[in-house]
KELUM-492675 format. One line per 5 residues: number of its first residue (from 1); for each residue x, y, z of N, C-alpha, C, O. Coordinates in steps of 0.2 Angstrom, whole numbers. Example, Ala and Ser with C-alpha at 12.3 -4.5 7.8 and 13.67 -1.06 7.14 Angstrom:
1) 66 -28 39 62 -22 39 66 -16 39 71 -17 42  64 -11 35 68 -5 36 64 0 39 67 6 40
END
This chain:
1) -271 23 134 -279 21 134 -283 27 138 -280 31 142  -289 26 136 -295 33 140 -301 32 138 -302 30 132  -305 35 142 -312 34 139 -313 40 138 -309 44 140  -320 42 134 -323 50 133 -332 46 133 -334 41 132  -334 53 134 -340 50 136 -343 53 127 -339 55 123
6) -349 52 124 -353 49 118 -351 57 114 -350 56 108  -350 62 117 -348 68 111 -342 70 110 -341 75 107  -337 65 114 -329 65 114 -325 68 121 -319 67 122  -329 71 125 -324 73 130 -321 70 134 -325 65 136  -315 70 138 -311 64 139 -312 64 145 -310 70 147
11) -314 59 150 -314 59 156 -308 56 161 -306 57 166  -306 50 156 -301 48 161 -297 45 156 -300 42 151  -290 45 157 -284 40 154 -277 38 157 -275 42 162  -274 34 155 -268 34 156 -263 40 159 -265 45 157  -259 39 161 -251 43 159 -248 42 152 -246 46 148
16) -248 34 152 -246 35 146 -250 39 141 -247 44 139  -256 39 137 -259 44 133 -257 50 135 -259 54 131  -256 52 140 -255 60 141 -246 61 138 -245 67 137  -242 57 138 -237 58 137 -235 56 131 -229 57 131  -237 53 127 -237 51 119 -241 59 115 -240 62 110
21) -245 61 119 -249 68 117 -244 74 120 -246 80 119  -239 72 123 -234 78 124 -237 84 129 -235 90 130  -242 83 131 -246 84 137 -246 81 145 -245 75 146  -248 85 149 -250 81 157 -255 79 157 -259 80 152  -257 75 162 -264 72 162 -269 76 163 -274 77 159
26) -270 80 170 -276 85 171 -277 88 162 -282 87 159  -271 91 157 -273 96 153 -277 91 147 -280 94 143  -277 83 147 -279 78 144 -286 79 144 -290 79 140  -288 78 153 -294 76 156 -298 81 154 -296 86 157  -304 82 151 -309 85 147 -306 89 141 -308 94 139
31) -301 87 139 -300 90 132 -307 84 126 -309 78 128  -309 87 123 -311 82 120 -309 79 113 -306 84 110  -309 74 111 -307 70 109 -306 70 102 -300 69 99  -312 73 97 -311 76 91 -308 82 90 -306 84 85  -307 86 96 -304 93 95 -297 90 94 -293 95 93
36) -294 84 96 -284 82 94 -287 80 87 -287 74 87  -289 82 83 -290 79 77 -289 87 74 -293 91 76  -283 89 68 -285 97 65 -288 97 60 -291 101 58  -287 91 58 -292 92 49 -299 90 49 -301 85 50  -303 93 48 -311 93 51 -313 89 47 -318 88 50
41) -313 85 42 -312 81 38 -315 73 43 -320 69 43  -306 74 46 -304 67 50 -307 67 57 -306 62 61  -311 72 59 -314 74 65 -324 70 63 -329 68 66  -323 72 56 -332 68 56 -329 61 53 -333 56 53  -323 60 51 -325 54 49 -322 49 54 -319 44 53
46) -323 51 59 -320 45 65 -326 45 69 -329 40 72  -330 55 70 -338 52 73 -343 49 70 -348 46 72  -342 50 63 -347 44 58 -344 37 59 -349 33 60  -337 34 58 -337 28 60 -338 26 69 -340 20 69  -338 29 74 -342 28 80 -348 26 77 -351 20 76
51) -351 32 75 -358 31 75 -363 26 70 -369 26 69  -358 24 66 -360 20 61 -359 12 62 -362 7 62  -352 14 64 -350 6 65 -346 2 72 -343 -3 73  -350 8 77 -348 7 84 -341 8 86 -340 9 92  -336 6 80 -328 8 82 -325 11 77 -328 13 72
56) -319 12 78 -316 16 73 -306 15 74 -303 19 78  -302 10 68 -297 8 70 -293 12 64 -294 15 59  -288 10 67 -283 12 61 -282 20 60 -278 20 55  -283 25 62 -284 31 61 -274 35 63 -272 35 69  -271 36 57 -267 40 55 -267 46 55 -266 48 50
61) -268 51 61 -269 59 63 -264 62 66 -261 60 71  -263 69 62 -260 73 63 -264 77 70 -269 80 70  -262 76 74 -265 81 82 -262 88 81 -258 91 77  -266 90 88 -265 98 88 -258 99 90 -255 95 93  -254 106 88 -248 106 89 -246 105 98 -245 110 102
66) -246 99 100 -242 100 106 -237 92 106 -238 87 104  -231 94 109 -229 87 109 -228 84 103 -229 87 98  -225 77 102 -223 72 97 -232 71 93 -235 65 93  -234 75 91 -241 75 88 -240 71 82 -244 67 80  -233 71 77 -232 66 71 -232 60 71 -232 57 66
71) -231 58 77 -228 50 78 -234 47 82 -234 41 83  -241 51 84 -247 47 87 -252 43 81 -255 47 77  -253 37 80 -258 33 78 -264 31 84 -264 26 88  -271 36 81 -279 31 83 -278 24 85 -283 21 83  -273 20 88 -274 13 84 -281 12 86 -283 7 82
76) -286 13 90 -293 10 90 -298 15 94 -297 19 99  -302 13 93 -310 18 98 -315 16 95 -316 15 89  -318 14 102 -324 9 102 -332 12 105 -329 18 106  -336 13 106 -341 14 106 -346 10 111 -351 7 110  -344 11 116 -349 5 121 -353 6 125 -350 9 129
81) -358 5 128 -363 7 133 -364 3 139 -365 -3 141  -362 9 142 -360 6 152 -368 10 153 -370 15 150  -370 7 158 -374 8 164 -381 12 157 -384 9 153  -382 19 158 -388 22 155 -384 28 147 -387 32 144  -379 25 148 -375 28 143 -370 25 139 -367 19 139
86) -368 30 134 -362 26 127 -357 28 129 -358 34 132  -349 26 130 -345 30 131 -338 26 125 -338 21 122  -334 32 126 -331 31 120 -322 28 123 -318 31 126  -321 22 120 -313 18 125 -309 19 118 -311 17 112  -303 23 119 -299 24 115 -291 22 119 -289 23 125
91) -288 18 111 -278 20 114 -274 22 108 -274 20 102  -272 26 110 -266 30 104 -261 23 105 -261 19 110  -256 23 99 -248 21 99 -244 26 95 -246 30 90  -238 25 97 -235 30 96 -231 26 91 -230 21 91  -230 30 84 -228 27 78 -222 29 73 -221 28 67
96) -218 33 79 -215 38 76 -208 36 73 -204 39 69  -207 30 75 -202 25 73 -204 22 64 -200 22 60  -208 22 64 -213 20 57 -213 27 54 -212 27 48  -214 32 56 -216 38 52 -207 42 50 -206 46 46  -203 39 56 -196 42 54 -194 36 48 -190 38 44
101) -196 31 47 -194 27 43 -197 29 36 -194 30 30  -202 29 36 -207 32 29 -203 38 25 -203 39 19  -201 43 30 -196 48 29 -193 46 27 -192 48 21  -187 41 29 -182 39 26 -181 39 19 -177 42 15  -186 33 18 -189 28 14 -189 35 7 -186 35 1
106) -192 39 9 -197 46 3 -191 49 3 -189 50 -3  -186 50 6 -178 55 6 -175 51 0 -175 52 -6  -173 45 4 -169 41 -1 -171 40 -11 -167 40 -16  -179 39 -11 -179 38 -16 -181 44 -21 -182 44 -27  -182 50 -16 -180 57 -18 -173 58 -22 -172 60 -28
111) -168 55 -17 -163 56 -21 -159 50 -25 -153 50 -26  -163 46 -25 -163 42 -31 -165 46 -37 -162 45 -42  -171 49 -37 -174 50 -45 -167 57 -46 -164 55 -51  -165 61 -43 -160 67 -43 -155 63 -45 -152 66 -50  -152 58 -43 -145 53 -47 -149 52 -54 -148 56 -59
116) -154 47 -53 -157 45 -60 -156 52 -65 -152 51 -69  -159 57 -64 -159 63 -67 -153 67 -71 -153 70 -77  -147 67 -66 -139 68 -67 -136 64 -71 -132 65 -75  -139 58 -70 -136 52 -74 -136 54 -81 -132 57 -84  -144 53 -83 -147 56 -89 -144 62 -91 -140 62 -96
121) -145 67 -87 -139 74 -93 -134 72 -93 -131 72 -99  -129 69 -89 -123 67 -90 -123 63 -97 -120 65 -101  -126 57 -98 -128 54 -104 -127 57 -110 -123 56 -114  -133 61 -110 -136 67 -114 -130 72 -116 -129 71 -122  -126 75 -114 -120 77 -112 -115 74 -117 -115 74 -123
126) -111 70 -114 -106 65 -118 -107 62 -123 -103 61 -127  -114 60 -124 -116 57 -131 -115 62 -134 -112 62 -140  -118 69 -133 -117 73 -140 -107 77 -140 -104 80 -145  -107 76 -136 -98 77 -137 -94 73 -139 -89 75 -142  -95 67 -138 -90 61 -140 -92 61 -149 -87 61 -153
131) -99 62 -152 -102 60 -160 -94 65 -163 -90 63 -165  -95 73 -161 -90 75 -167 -84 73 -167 -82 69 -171  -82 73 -163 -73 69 -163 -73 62 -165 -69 59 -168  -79 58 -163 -78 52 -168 -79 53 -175 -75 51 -179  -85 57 -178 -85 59 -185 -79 61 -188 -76 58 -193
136) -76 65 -185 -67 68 -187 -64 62 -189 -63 61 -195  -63 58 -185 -59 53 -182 -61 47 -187 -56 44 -187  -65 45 -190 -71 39 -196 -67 43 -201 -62 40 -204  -69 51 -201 -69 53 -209 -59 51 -211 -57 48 -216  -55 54 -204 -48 52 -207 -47 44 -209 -46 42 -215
141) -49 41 -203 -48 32 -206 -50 30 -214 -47 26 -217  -55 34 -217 -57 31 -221 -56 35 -228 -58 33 -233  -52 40 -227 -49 43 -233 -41 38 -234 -39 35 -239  -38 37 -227 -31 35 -229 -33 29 -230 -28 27 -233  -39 22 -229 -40 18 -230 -41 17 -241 -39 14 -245
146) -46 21 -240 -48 23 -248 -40 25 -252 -40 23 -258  -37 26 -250 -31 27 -253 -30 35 -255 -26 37 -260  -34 40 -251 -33 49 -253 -28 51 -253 -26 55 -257  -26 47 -245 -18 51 -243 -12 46 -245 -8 46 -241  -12 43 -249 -6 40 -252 -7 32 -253 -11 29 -250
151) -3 29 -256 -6 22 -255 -3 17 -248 2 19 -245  -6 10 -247 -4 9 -241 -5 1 -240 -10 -2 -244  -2 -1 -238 2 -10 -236 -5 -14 -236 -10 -10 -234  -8 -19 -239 -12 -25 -236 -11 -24 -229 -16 -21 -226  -7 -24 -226 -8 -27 -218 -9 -19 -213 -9 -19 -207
156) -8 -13 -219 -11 -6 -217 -19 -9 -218 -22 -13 -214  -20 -9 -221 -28 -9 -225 -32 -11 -220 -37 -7 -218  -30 -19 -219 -33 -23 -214 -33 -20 -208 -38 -21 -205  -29 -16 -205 -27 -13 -200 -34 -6 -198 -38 -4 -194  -33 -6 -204 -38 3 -205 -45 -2 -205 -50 1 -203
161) -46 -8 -206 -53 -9 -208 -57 -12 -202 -63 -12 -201  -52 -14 -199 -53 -18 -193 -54 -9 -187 -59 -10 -185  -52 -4 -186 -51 2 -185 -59 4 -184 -62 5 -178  -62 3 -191 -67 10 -195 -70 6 -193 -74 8 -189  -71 -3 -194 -78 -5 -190 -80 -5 -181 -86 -3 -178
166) -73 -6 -178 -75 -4 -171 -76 6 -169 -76 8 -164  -76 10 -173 -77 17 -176 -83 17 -176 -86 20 -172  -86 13 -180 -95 12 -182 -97 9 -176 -103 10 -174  -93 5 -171 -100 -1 -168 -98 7 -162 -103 11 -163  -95 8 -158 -93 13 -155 -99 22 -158 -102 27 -155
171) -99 21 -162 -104 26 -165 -113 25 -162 -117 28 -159  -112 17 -166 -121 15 -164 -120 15 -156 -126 15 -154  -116 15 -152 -119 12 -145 -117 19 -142 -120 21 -137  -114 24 -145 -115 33 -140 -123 35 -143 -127 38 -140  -125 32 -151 -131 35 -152 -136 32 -148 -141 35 -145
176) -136 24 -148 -142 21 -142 -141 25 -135 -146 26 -132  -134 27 -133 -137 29 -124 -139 37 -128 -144 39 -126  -136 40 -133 -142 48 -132 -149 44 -136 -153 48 -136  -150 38 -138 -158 40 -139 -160 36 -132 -163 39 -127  -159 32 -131 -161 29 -123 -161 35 -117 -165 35 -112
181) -156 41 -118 -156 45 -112 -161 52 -113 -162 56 -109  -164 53 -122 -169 57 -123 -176 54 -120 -180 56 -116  -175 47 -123 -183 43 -120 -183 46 -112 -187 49 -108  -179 44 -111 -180 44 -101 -180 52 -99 -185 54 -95  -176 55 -101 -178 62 -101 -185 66 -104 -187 71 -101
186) -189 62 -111 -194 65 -111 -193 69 -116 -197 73 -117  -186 69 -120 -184 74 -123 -184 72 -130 -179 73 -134  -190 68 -132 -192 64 -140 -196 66 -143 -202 65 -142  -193 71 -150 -199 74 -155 -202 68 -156 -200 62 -155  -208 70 -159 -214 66 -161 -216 71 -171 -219 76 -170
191) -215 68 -175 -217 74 -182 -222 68 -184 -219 63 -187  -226 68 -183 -232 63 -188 -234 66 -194 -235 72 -194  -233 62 -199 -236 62 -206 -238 58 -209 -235 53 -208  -242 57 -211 -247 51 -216 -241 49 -222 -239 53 -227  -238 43 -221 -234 38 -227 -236 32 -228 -239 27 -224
196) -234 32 -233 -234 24 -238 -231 20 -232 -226 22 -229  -234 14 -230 -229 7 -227 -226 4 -231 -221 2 -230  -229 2 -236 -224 -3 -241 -221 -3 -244 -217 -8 -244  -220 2 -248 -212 6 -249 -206 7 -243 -201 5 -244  -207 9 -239 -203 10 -232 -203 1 -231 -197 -1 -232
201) -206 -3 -229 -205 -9 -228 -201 -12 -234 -198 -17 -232  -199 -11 -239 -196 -15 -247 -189 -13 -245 -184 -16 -245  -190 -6 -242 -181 -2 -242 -179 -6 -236 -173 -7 -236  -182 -10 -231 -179 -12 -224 -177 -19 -227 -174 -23 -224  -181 -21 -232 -181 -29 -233 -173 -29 -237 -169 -33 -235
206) -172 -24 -243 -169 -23 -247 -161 -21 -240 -155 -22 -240  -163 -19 -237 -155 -17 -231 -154 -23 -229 -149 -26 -231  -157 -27 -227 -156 -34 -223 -158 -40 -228 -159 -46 -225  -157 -39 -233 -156 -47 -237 -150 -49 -237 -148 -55 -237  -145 -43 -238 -138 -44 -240 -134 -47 -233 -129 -50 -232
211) -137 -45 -229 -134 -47 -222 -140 -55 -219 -137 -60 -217  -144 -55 -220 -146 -62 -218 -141 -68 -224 -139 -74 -223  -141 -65 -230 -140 -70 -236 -131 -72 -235 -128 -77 -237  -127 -66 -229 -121 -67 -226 -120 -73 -223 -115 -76 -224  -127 -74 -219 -127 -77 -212 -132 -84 -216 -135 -87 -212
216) -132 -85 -220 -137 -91 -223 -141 -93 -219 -140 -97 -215  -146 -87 -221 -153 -87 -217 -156 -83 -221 -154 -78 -224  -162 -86 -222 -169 -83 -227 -173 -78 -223 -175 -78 -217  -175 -74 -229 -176 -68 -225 -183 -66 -227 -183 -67 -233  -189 -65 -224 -194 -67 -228 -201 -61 -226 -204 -63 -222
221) -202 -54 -229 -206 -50 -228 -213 -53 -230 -214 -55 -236  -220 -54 -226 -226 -55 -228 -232 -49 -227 -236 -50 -222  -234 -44 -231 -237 -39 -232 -242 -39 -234 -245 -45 -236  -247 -34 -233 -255 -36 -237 -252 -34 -246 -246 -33 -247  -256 -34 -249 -257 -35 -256 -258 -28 -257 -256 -25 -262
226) -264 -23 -252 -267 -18 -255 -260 -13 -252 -255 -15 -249  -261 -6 -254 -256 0 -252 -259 1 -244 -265 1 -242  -254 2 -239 -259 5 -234 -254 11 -230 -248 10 -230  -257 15 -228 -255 21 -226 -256 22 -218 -261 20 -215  -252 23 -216 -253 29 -205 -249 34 -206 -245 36 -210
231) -253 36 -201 -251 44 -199 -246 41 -192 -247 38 -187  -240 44 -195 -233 42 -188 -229 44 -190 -229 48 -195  -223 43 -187 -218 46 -186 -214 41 -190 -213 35 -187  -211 43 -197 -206 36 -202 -200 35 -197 -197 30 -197  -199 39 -195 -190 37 -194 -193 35 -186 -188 32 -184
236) -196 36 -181 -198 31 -176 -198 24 -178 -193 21 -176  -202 22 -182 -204 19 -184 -200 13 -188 -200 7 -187  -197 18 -193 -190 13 -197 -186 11 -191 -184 6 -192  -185 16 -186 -179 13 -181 -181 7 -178 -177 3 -178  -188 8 -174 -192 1 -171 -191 -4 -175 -189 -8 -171
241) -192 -7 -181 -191 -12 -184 -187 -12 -186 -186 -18 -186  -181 -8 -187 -174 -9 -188 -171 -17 -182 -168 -22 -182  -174 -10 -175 -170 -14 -171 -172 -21 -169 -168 -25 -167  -179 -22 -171 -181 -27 -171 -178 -36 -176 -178 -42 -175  -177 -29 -181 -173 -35 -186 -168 -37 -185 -167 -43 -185
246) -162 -30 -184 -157 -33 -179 -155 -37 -175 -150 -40 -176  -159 -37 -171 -160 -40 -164 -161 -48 -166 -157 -53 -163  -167 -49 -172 -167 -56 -172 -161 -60 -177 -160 -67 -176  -156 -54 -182 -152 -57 -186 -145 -58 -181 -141 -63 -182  -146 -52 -176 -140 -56 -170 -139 -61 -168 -134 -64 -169
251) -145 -63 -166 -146 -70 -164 -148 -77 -164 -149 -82 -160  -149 -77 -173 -151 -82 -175 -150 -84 -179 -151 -81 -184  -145 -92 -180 -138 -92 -183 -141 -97 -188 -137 -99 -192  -146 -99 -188 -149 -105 -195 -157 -104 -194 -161 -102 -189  -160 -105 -200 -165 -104 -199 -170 -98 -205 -169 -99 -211
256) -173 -94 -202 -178 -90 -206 -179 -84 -203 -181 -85 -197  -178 -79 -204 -183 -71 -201 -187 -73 -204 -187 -77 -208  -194 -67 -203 -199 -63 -204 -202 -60 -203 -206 -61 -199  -202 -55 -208 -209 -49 -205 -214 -49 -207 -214 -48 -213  -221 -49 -204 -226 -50 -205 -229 -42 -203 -228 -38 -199
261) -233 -42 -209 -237 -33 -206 -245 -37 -208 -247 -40 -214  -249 -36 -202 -256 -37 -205 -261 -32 -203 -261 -28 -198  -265 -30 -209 -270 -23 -204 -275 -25 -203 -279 -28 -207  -277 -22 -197 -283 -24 -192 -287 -18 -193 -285 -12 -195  -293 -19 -191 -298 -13 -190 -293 -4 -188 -293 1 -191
266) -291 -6 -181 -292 0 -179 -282 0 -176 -279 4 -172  -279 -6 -180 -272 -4 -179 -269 -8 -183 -271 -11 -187  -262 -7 -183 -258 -13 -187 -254 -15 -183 -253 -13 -177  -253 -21 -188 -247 -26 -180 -241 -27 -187 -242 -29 -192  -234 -25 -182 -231 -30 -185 -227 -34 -180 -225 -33 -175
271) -226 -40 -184 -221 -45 -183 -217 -47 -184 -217 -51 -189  -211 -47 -181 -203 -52 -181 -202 -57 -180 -201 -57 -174  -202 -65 -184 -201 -69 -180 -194 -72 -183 -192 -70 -189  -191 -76 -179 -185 -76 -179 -187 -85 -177 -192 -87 -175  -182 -88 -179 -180 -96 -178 -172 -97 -172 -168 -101 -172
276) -172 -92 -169 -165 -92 -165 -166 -99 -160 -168 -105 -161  -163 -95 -154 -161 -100 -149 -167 -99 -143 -168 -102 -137  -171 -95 -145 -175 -91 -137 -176 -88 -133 -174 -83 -137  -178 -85 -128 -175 -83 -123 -177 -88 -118 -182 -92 -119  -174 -88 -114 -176 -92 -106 -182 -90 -103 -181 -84 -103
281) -187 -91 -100 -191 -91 -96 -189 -85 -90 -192 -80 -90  -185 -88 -86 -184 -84 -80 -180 -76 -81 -177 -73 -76  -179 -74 -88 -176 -69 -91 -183 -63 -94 -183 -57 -96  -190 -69 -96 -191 -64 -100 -196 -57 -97 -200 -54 -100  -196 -57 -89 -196 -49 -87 -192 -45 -88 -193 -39 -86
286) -186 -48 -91 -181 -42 -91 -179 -40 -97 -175 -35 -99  -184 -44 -102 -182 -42 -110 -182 -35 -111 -178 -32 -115  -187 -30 -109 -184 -24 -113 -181 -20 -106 -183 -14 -104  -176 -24 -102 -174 -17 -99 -168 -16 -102 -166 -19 -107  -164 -10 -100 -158 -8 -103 -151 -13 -102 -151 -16 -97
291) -147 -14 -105 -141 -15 -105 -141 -23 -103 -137 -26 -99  -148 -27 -107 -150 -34 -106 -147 -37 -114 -147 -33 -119  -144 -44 -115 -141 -48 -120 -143 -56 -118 -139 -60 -118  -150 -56 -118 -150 -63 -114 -147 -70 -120 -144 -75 -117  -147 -71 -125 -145 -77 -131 -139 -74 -132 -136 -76 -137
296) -134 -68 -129 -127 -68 -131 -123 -73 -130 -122 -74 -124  -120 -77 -133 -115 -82 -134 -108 -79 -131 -109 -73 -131  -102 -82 -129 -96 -82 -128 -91 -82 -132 -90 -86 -136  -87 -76 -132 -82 -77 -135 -84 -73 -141 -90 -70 -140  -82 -73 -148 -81 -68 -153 -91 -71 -157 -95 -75 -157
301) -88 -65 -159 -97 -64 -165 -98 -58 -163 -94 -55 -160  -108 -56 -164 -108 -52 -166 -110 -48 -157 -109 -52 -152  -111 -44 -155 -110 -39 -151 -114 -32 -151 -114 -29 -157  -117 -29 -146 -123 -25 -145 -122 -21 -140 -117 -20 -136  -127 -18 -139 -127 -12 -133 -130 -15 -127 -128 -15 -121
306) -137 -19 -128 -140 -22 -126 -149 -16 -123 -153 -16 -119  -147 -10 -129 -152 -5 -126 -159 -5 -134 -163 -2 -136  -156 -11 -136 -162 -10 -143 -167 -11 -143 -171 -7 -146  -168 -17 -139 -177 -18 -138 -181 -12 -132 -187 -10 -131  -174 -10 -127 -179 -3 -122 -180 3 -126 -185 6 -126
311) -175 4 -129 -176 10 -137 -182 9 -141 -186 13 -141  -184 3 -143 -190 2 -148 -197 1 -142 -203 2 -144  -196 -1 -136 -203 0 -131 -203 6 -131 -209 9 -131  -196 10 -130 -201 19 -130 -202 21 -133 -205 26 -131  -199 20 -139 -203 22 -144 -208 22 -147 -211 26 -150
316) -210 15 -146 -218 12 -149 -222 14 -144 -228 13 -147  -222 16 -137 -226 19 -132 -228 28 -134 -233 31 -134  -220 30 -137 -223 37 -141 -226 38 -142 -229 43 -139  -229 31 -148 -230 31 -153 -238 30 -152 -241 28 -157  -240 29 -146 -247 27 -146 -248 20 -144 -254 19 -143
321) -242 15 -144 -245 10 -147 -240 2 -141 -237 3 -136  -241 -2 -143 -240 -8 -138 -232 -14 -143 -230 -16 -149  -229 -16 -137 -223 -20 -139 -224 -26 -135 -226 -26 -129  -223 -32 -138 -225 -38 -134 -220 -44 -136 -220 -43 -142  -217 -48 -134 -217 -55 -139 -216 -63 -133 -217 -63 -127
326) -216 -67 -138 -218 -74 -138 -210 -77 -138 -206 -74 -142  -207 -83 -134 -202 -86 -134 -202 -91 -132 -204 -92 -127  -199 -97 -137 -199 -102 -134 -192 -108 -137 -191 -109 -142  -189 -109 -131 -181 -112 -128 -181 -116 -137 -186 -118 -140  -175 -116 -140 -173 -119 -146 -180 -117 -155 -179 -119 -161
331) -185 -114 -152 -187 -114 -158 -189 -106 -160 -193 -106 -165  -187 -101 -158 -187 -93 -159 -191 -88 -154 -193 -90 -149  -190 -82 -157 -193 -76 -154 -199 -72 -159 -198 -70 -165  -205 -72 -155 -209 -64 -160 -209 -60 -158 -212 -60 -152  -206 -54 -160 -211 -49 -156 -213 -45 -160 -210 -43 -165
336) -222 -43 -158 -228 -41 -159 -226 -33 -156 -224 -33 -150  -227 -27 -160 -228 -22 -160 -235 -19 -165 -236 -20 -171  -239 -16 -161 -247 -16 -165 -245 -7 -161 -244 -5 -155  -248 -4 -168 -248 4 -167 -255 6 -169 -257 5 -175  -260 9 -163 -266 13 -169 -266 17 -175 -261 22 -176
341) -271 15 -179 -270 17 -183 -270 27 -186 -270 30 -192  -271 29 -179 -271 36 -179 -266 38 -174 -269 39 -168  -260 38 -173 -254 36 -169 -251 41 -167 -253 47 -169  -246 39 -162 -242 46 -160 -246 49 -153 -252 51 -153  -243 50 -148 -244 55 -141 -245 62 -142 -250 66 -140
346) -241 64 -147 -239 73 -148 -236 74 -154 -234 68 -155  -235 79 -159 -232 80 -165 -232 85 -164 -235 89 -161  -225 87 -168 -223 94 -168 -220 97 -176 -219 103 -176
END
């Protein structure tokens, strides 16, 4: 604690403030009080709050080089008039315990983003080394399956076919970690072009009719009637809805899909709704993080990465545009994906 008389010059204080300032006391007494302030900045804006609002609290200052000068907090200065004058009552605390921890705190998740980072090229990395030797590896299964190399047992056949589909599911989940670990990297072309939607929506309805009509589930695309065109990115695009369709044929075992595209003024929306099982409530902050399966069932069926829906948020974020949906316990899922109708962050 100390006083200074009304232009800052310090008359009188503790030992303790002279040793929190890493100074003796005489070398304290008449120093004045905005000259321990280096940034001229924080030096008027402590005698403007004096002289505006008679105190001045809270003040985080860097002091002049003497002493533990990083660890001193202003914690208050007041403004008060003794006798025929104002004089100025101040107390430092020393906060160096706090300001060693903030450090901490800034190191650590420094080298948190640095892991995070390593992670990604490692990711980046493996996914693109592991694709050729599984292609290798697909193309042999499926020649000696086809019967190329010679002919081969039923319970060879079975054996190979059972092989080539875990070969394929093994394929889609190296391709979701390099598209999930480009997003994160930042490392996502964008090509915009003005195409047809409703042609591109007939080819997706036509991939998954064969597959919902598997699972005796009605499959049910609702479109405008006229032709409508965006400038975007198709194969973004087809992927987001892909996986959204997927997403809902995984997990809903009776019932109806559908995708709805409606056009608005200045965007389009589409929609997936599903008649599944839900999601949970206490779950749905987590729905687009990565490597999330919340309606996954136990035991055999169908099986995922669980990176489909964080693929399609960053993708449609790309893309200019917003990912959203609706759940509720025993009666389905929507999710609303709505892109401007002039789309896309960057193109190249």
């Amino acid at each position: 604690m100390g006083i200074a008389d009304q232009k800052g010059k310090i008359i009188d204080a503790n030992p303790q403030a002279a040793r929190l300032l890493g100074c003796s006391l005489p070398e304290l007494i008449n120093t004045n009080l905005f000259d321990l302030l280096v940034d001229p900045t924080e030096r008027e804006r402590l005698r403007k709050s004096l002289e505006q609002n008679g105190t001045a609290t809270d003040f985080e200052i860097k002091l002049k080089e003497h002493g533990n000068h990083a660890g001193v907090f202003l914690a208050g200065a007041t403004l008060q008039k003794q006798a025929e004058e104002k004089h100025i009552f101040f107390c430092f605390q020393d906060i160096s315990s706090r300001k060693n921890a903030e450090e901490t705190i800034k190191y650590l998740l420094s080298e948190l983003q640095n892991l995070d980072s390593l992670k990604t090229e490692f990711l980046l990395t493996v996914s693109h080394e592991l694709r050729t030797p599984l292609s290798i590896i697909r193309e042999g299964v499926s020649q000696i399956l086809e019967g190329l190399r010679g002919p081969i047992l039923p319970e060879q056949q079975k054996a190979l076919a059972f092989a080539l589909n875990n070969i394929d599911r093994l394929t889609r989940l190296i391709n979701n970690l390099l598209n999930m670990s480009k997003i994160e990297a930042g490392r996502v072309e964008i090509h915009l072009e003005e195409i047809e939607l409703l042609p591109l929506l007939d080819e997706l309805r036509e991939d998954f009719q064969k597959q919902a009509a598997e699972k005796g589930l009605s499959l049910k695309f609702t479109l405008p009637a006229n032709p409508i065109q965006l400038k975007t990115d198709k194969d973004k695009l087809t992927q987001i809805l892909t996986n959204l369709l997927c997403n809902a044929l995984k997990f809903t075992q009776r019932g109806s899909i559908e995708l709805i595209m409606t056009d608005k003024p200045t965007e389009l929306e589409f929609q997936v709704v599903d008649s599944g099982p839900g999601i949970p409530p206490e779950h749905h902050r987590r729905v687009f993080s990565k490597f999330e399966q919340f309606s996954r069932q136990a035991g055999p069926g169908e099986k995922g990465t669980g990176l489909g829906l964080a693929i399609s948020k960053g993708l449609v974020e790309l893309l200019g545009g917003q990912i959203s949906f609706h759940s509720t316990i025993g009666q389905g899922t929507t999710f609303t994906v709505t892109l401007p109708k002039i789309s896309g962050k960057r193109s190249s």
